[in-house]
C-alpha positions in Angstrom: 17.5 40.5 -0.2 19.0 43.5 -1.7 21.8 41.9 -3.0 19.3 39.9 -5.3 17.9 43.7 -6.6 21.6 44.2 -7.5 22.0 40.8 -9.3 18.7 41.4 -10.7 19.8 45.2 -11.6 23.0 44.2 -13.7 20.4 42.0 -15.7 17.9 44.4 -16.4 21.2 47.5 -17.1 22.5 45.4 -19.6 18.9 44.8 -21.9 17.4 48.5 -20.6 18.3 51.9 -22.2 15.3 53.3 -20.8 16.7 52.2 -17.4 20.0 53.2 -17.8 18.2 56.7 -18.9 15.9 56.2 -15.8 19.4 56.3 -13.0 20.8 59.2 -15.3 18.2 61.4 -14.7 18.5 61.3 -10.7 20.4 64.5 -9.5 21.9 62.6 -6.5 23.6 58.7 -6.7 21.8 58.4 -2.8 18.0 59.4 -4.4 19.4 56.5 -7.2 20.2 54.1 -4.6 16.9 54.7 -2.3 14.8 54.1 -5.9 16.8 50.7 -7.0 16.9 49.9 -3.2 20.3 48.4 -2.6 23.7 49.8 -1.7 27.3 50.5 -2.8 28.7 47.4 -1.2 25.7 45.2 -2.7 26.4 46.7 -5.9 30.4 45.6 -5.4 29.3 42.2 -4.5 26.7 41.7 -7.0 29.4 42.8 -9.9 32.1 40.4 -8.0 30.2 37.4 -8.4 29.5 38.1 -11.7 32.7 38.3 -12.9 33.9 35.2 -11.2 31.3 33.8 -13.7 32.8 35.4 -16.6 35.0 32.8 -19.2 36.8 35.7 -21.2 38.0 38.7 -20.5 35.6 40.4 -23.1 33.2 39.4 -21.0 34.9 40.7 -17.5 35.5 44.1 -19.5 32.0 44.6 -19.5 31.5 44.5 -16.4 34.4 46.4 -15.4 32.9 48.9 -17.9 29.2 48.4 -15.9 31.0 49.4 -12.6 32.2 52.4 -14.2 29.7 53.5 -15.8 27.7 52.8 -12.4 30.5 54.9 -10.4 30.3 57.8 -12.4 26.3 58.5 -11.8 
């Protein structure tokens, strides 16, 4: 169940400044995680089988860069 909220959240990052604002603004990634209910490792798999979906490697890059991004809240 969660790892549809992860799916569901790399949808949403990509089209959503304000929610991208929304998990910049939390002081601790745990208080992040508790609020977009998943986990590290659901976040890992949800970003996994989205780049076995990718056909270029622009595409993977973004993701790569998502996961990054992600990491470093």
């Amino acid at each position: 169940m969660a790892l549809s909220k992860a799916i569901q959240f790399l949808g949403d990052a990509i089209s959503s400044k304000e929610l991208r604002d929304k998990c910049a603004e939390f002081k601790t990634r745990r208080e992040m995680l508790k609020w977009l209910d998943f986990n590290d490792v659901e976040f890992e798999d949800a970003i996994n089988m989205q780049l076995v979906k990718c056909r270029s490697a622009d595409d993977a890059e973004f993701f790569h860069q998502l996961r990054m991004w992600f990491k470093l809240l």
